[in-house]
Every structure is written in C-alpha cells, then in structure tokens.
C-alpha angles and dihedrals in degrees: 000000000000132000099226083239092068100067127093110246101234098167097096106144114215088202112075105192092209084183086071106080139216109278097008110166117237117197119201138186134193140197126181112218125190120229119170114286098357139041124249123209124216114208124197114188123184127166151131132282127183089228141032088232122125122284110217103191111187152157084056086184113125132234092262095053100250120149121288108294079232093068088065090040106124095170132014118182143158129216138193096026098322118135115198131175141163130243143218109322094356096264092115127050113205110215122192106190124215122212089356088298138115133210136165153126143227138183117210113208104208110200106201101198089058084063089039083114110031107075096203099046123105107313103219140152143152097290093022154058133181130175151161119247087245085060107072110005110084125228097256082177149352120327099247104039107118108234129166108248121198123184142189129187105199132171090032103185118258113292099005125134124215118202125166137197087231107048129026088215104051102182082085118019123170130172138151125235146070139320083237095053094038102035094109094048109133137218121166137159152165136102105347139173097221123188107197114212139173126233118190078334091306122125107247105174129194115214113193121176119201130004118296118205082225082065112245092251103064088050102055088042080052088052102049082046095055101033083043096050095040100056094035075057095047090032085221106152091151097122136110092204133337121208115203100201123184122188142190118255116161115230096003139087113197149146154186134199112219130160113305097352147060119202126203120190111199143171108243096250091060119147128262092221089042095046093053094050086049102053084037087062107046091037078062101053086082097080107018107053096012095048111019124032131154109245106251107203095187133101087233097073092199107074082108112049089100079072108025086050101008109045084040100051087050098059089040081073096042103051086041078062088044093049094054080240090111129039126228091261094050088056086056103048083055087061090042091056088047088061105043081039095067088030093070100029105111095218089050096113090030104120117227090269097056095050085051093062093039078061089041090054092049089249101114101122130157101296093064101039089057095044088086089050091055098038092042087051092058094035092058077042102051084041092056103040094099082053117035122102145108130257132164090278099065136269125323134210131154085208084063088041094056093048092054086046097049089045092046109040103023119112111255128210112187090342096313130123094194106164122183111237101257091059096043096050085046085056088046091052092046079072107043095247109132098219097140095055095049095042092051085046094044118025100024092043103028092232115173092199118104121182084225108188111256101225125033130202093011099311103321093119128026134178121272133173110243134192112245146177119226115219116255129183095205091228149013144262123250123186118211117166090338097316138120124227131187111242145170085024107191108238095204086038127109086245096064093047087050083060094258108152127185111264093033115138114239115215103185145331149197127215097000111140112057101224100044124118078230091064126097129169094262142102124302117248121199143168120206141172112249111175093346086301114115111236125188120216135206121188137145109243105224131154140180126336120264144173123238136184098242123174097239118197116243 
C-alpha cells in the first residue's frame, strides 16, 4: 500500500539523446494482442530529431526496478529507413534515424508468471493488461526532459474496455510533460464489469476484472462510498474524471494511489473488512502523502513514513467509521492489530538510527518498512484519545480536524503543502495534539511503549491484558542457485511437527512472511520436495504464549 511518491526512482538513463528536443512530440500507438494465457503490446513510436546521428537508448528498467523492458522485447523492427537493433544484453536499443525521423515498433511479451511475486510489476492476464507508462514506453531522453507525448490504443479485442489515469477517454490520450512526472500514468484493458457513477456531475468509473467471492457488485457500490465520502469531506471536486480499478492478484492484497486513480490488486477471497481499509487508504493518499508531507531533510527519506503511511492509515479507519462502512468494533480491531503488530515486529523497540543502518546494510524488508505504518497508526490514535467519540452529529476526532486545517490554511507551492518539522509540530500544538512528543519517543527513539487510553468510546472498551500467540514460522528461508531450502527448523516448532526438515526445498508457499500484504492469519500452506515427490504441507504457525494490551468490549 504505497503512496507513488514512496518509490526510488530508479529509472535515471546514463544516455541523454540531445537530438531529441524540448517539447518533441512522441506519437505513440498501441495495440493489445492475445496470446494464450497473457496479453502482448504492440508499441509504434514515431517522432522528430534534430540529426541523423545514432540514438543509444539505454538503462530500459523501469521506475519501480523491474527487469530491462528489453528482456520482455518479442519483435523489434524499424520502418521507413530506420534501422534499430539491441544491444548486449538487451538493456540498450541502438536508432539510426532516417530524414531526421524516427519510426519503429516493438511487442512486449509480458510473461505474467515472471511478476507472479512483485505486486507492482505489468497486470496482465489472459483477458487482461495493465501497466504503468514507465512499462512500456522507453526513455527516449532524459527523465526530466519535458516532451509532448500523444497516444492512441486501436484494434482493442471483442468485448474489452480501455480506461486510462490520464483521459478520460483513453482511446486518444495526449499530455505534455516528463517520464518522471508521468511514470505512474496508467492505461489498462481488457473484459470488465464496469459500474458507471456521477460525482458532482462528474464521471467517476469502477473497473473490476474477474469474479470476486465479495460480488462485484457490492465492490464497485464500496468504491463509489468511499471515493464519494472522502472528497465531500475534503470537499475536493477538482477532477475531470476519477477510475476506481481493482485487479486480481493471487495471494496479495495491494494497492497505489496515483491521479486520478487508485488501483487494488486483490486475490479473489479478499476480505470484505480488508478490501474497504485498503481502498480508504489509497483513496487518502490523495491528500496525505501527495498533498501534504513533512519535509524530510535526511538522507535517509524515510524519517516520515510514521505520517505519509501511518497517520493516513489511521484516519482511513477512522473515516471508514465515519462513513458507517465500518462498525465501532472494527475500528477497534484496527487498534488491536496496530498493537500485536508491533508486538511481534522485530524492529518495534530499533531507534531511527538503527533503522538507518538495517537500510544501510541492505536489510530493510518488509518488516521494517510497515513498522511506521503500525506505530503512526497508534501515535494519530494516542493523540486523539482526549478527543475521539461519536455524537449525533457524526463522528468526532482532533487528528481529522488537523488534516482539514492544514489543507485548507498551509501555504502551497505547486500544489504542495511541505512544511519543515518545526513548523508542522507548532501547528500540531496549536491544537493541542501532541505529535512532536510521541514522534521523538516513537519513531526517533524506537520506543515500543505506547501510554494507550484505558478506556475507548466512553467506557465501552477498555484495555485488558490478554493472553496471545506470536506468530512463529517454525523455521527460515535459505536461498541456493534460485532455490529455496528450509533451514534452522525448529525441532520443538509447529513446522517440524508438520514434517519440515532443514534442507528441504520449498516449492512454494502462502502467508509466509508476517508483515507482508500476502499474509493472513491463516494456515500455512507449502509445498516442498521429499524424496524427489513433491508433498504439500498445512500447519498453524504459532509460536510461544504471550500476553498483549488488547482494547476488550464491556
């Protein structure tokens, strides 16, 4: 669940085509092909250049770190005059230009098991594709050289949809501006249920691929609700046109916020509960993390996730609460996961600094990188708790409030309220929110132990301590030549009763790693090689007893 500001930008192009002028305009055209399980697109490209001299276009990862576009290249061919050609490994396309033009095309063959495991990676199936612009257009320059881009989408198979995060009409989409502005631009299509709706009079779509256990129906009714409350809250009308897209994605449940879109990709048991936070937080993101940050002035560029993820993922609750779509006690249980989350993180007590040097290591996974969610999530709690309750009037909260102060009255600078942290914790004393304390205690010092209110909604849950088994996989994960082993098995573990042994190849697996949006609270489920046969293995990872502060309903 990432705000598209959180990723490193790791598309920076060593070679800078100067022949390729300011404002050049790039047509493009695109065609969808199926192809068995998966979908092929097919790419046309024709613009200017000031010479005739060679193109070298190079570095074709994309922004989010997947693998050179030219991996996944089928056909590469020039036409009237041009001459293309890949190089080396494919990570480099050579372009000699004819007439000072160029025109090509391309197919990328998108194999979808290769993405199986990366959640941000080309969506595509055998009736669908989805992908970011910086996954199939290819840096003609320099990333933030500003070129006028037109596309068209023709042939689209029998009965598919196309819809786009830059038109609202996607069949011919044109805009000005730079791969590092537009790289999360959006275009997907394929067979849909789509349930049209009006906003303010505006169009706002849901796009939802495959059959969900939820019913589609019921998901794209959630989706208007949450999109609808959030920007009468807001009172943000100030869209064109807004797609809600949901997408299958087996064993995960993710999502990005993005113009003019957010984006879940979901297995198709999700939960209903789960489903509705998740679009309530990215739905957010428009305003927390895309309009407001903190400006983090360390090298770091993480010293505010507690706010961008946390704070957000707070009032996503809340507002779920707000909204009727949640009940009290799932508000709570919210509260409740916050707390045996960071119970049984094993950064929860690491100071910033030390956090700093588990990144510097190249150790920062995905327990560290939710930790700020969690601990944000009870710090915009803890600073709401001589504030928070309901009325007839609705429901009322001084962390809410903050936010539609700081939107309405901070000073913006292209569209950007970015306040240094002196300036942002004096707002938040102004009102009487202790932000400043409980971010130097928790997120500066690392400090696990939160002051939680002991009672909750005047009295109707109150804070208990509770006995509780941590999860516990019963073993770890060693890689050898691309394969995974079983190691350090636990002899007294649930794995080793299961009949896990150390050295044993591990297949696959489901809900494995604790802090992954894959995980549920659930049975493992593995697959390993004994004796060359392939065995598949159930068990319940539990661990040790424990005992937990937990908010318990009287």
């Amino acid at each position: 669940m990432k705000c598209v500001f959180l990723f490193i930008l790791l598309f920076c192009s060593v070679f800078i085509n100067a022949q390729i002028a300011e404002g050049t305009r790039i047509n493009a055209k695109l065609q969808f092909i199926k192809k068995g399980k998966t979908v092929n697109v097919k790419v046309e490209l024709q613009f200017k250049v000031i010479s005739n001299d060679s193109l070298l276009i190079g570095n074709l990862r994309d922004y989010y770190g997947f693998p050179s576009l030219g991996k996944f290249m089928t056909e590469l061919t020039g036409y009237n005059g041009t001459v293309v050609k890949k190089r080396g490994n494919a990570d480099s396309i050579n372009i000699a230009p004819f007439n000072n033009e160029v025109n090509f095309t391309y197919t990328l063959g998108y194999d979808s098991a290769t993405f199986s495991d990366a959640t941000y990676a080309p969506n595509v199936g055998e009736n669908h594709v989805h992908f970011a612009f910086c996954q199939w257009m290819l840096p003609l320059t320099e990333k933030n050289k500003v070129l006028e881009y037109s596309i068209q989408v023709d042939n689209l198979p029998e009965n598919w949809l196309l819809y786009s995060s830059v038109a609202g009409e996607a069949h011919d989409i044109s805009f000005k501006g730079s791969l590092s502005e537009f790289f999360s631009a959006t275009i997907g299509a394929g067979v849909f249920y789509k349930k049209p709706y009006t906003l303010k009079g505006k169009p706002l779509n849901v796009y939802i691929n495959g059959s969900f256990s939820t019913g589609n129906e019921r998901l794209a009714e959630l989706g208007y609700k949450i999109v609808s409350y959030q920007r009468t809250l807001f009172n943000d009308f100030q869209f064109s046109f807004y797609n809600v897209v949901l997408l299958p994605k087996e064993g995960n449940t993710a999502g990005i916020s993005i113009p003019n879109m957010f984006l879940c990709l979901i297995k198709k048991d999700v939960d209903y509960q789960k489903l509705a936070w998740l679009m309530s937080h990215e739905m957010l993101h428009r305003w927390i993390g895309n309009q407001i940050t903190i400006k983090d002035t360390t090298s770091f560029g993480l010293r505010h996730q507690w706010f961008k993820e946390g704070i957000n993922d707070y009032l996503s609750y809340l507002v779920l609460l707000d909204s009727k779509l949640f009940t009290r006690d799932e508000f709570i249980n919210s509260i409740n996961s916050y707390i045996r989350n960071i119970k049984e993180n094993p950064y929860s007590n690491a100071s910033e600094d030390s956090i700093k040097k588990v990144a510097a290591a190249g150790k920062y996974g995905v327990a560290a990188t939710k930790l700020p969610y969690y601990k944000g999530g009870l710090i915009g709690f803890i600073a709401d708790k001589e504030f928070l309750m309901e009325s007839e009037t609705g429901l009322h909260s001084r962390v809410k409030d903050f936010i539609l102060t700081l939107l309405k009255n901070g000073k913006k600078i292209e569209g950007r309220i970015e306040p240094n942290e002196k300036m942002f914790f004096s707002f938040a004393d102004s009102m009487q929110l202790p932000l400043y304390n409980l971010y130097q205690k928790h997120i500066i010092n690392g400090s696990a132990d939160f002051d939680l209110p002991k009672k909750v909604f005047t009295g109707v849950y109150k804070l208990e301590k509770v006995k509780y088994q941590v999860y516990d996989l019963g073993f770890t994960f060693s890689e050898k030549d691309s394969k995974f082993f079983a190691s350090s098995v636990d002899p007294y573990g649930p794995a080793y009763k299961a009949g896990i042994r150390n050295d044993m190849e591990i297949i696959s697996s489901t809900s494995v790693n604790r802090f992954s949006n894959a995980w549920c609270d659930c049975p493992v489920n593995m697959v390993v090689l004994v004796n060359g046969e392939r065995k598949t293995v159930d068990y319940i990872p539990r661990g040790k007893e424990v005992q937990v502060l937990q908010y318990i309903k009287k």
